[in-house]
KEMIBA-42973 format. One line per 3 residues: number of its first residue (from 1); for each residue x, y, z of C-alpha. Coordinates in steps of 0.5 Angstrom, whole numbers, plus 500, padded with zeros to 3 digits. Each point is the difference from the previous one (the first is absolute). Layout:
<rs>
NUM) X Y Z ~ ... $
</rs>
This chain:
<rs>
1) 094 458 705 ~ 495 498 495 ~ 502 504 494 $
4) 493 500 497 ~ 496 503 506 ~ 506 505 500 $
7) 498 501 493 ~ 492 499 500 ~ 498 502 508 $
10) 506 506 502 ~ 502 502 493 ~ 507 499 501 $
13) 503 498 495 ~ 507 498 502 ~ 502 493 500 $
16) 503 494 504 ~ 507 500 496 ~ 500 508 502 $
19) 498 500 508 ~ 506 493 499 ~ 505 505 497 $
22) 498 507 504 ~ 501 495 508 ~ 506 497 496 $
25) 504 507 500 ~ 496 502 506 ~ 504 494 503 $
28) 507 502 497 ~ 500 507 502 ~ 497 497 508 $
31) 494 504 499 ~ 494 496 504 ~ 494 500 497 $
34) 494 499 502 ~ 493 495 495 ~ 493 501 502 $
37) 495 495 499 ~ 493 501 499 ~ 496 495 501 $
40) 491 499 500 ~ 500 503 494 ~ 493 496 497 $
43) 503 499 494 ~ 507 497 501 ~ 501 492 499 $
46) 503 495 502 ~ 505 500 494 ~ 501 508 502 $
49) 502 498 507 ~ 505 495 497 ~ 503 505 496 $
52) 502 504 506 ~ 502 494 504 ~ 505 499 494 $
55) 502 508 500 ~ 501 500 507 ~ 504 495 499 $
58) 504 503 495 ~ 503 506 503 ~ 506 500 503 $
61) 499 501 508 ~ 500 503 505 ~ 494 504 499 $
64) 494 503 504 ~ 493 498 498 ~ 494 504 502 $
67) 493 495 500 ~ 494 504 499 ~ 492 500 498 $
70) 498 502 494 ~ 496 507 503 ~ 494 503 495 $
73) 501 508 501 ~ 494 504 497 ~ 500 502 493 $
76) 507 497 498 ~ 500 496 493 ~ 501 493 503 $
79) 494 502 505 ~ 495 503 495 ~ 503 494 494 $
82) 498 494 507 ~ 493 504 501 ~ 498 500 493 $
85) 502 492 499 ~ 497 498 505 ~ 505 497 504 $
88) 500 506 506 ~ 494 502 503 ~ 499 508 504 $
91) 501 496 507 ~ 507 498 498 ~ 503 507 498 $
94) 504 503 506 ~ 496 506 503 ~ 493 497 498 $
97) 499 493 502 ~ 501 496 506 ~ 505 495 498 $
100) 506 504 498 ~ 506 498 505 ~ 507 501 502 $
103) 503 500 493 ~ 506 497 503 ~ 497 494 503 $
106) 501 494 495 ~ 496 494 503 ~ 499 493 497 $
109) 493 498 500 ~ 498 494 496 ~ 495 502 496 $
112) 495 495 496 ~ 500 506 494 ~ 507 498 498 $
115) 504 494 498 ~ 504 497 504 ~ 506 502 496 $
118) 499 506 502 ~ 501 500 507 ~ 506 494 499 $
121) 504 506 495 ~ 498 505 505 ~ 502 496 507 $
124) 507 499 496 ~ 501 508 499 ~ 499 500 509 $
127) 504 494 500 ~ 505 504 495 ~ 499 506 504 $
130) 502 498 507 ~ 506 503 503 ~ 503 503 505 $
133) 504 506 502 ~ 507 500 503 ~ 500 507 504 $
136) 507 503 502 ~ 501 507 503 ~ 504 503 494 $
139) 496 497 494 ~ 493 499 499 ~ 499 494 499 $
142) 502 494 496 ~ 493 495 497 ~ 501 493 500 $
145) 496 495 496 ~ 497 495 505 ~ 498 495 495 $
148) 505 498 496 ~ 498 501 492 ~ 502 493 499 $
151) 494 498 505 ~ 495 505 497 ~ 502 496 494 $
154) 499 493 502 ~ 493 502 504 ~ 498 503 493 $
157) 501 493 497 ~ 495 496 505 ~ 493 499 496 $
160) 497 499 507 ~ 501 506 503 ~ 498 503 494 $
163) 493 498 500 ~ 499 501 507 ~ 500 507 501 $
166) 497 500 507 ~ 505 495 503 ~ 506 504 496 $
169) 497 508 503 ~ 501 497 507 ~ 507 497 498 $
172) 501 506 498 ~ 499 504 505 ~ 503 495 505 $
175) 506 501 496 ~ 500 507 501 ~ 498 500 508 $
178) 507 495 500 ~ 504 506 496 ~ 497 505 505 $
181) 502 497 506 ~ 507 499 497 ~ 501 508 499 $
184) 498 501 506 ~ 505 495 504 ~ 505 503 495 $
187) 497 507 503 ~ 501 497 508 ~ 507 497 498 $
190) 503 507 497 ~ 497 504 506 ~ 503 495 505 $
193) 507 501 496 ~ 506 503 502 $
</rs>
């Protein structure tokens, strides 16, 4: 969502207003589409997680969301150009070192490292993120936002959340188990139907 790691980090130099109009012709023509979010990028700011949240916002829904980690593969330019800066070392290249995960598995960790705005912008985007899936047999599915946009929009506003990050990830994550539990009653009431 941030058009400057877009631009600096991925080179991708497409802009907000572009990915807005491309979702919006999607959706005219019902045409799903999907959005991937890559996060633990070291150089991403808090004004960057901003700017996604503001981008997720913008475009039109329903669209599917994929939430991945930044994987460092060998010799590639983003690899080799962290390498030489500095801001990776060898252990964290996929196929190197020990700490390379899952690239799926997103987790919110409070890390002294970060300013609080970081992790209150990237709480937001999990709390803008979650949804639930409405399964019928002869459709794929329909998704369904679980917190409304108004209610993302109204947590954003509240300066106390936003300096306290460690209480904000575990709302977050309280709010997610919320959203899960509900897709999975939603799931029991439509196999019980007749």
């Amino acid at each position: 969502g941030s058009e400057r790691v877009r631009r600096e980090i991925y080179h991708r130099p497409v802009t907000n207003d572009k990915i807005i109009e491309a979702a919006r012709t999607l959706k005219r023509h019902n045409v799903g589409y999907r959005i991937d979010l890559i996060f633990d990028n070291p150089l991403e700011e808090a004004r960057d997680l901003k700017q996604t949240l503001e981008l997720m916002m913008a475009l039109p829904q329903p669209y599917v969301t994929c939430r991945m980690k930044l994987t460092y593969f060998p010799a590639t330019p983003i690899t080799d150009r962290f390498l030489a800066e500095g801001v990776i070392t060898e252990d964290d290249v996929l196929g190197y070192g020990e700490k390379p995960s899952r690239t799926w598995d997103v987790k919110l960790e409070y890390n002294a490292d970060r300013p609080p705005e970081y992790f209150f912008y990237l709480c937001l985007i999990f709390i803008a993120d979650y949804r639930f899936f409405y399964h019928e047999p002869w459709i794929y599915f329909e998704t369904y936002y679980f917190y409304p946009r108004w209610f993302v929009r109204w947590m954003e506003k509240r300066s106390w959340l936003k300096n306290n990050p460690e209480f904000m990830i575990a709302l977050t994550r309280a709010l997610g188990k919320i959203a899960h539990r509900s897709e999975e009653h939603t799931s029991e009431l439509q196999s019980h139907s007749f």
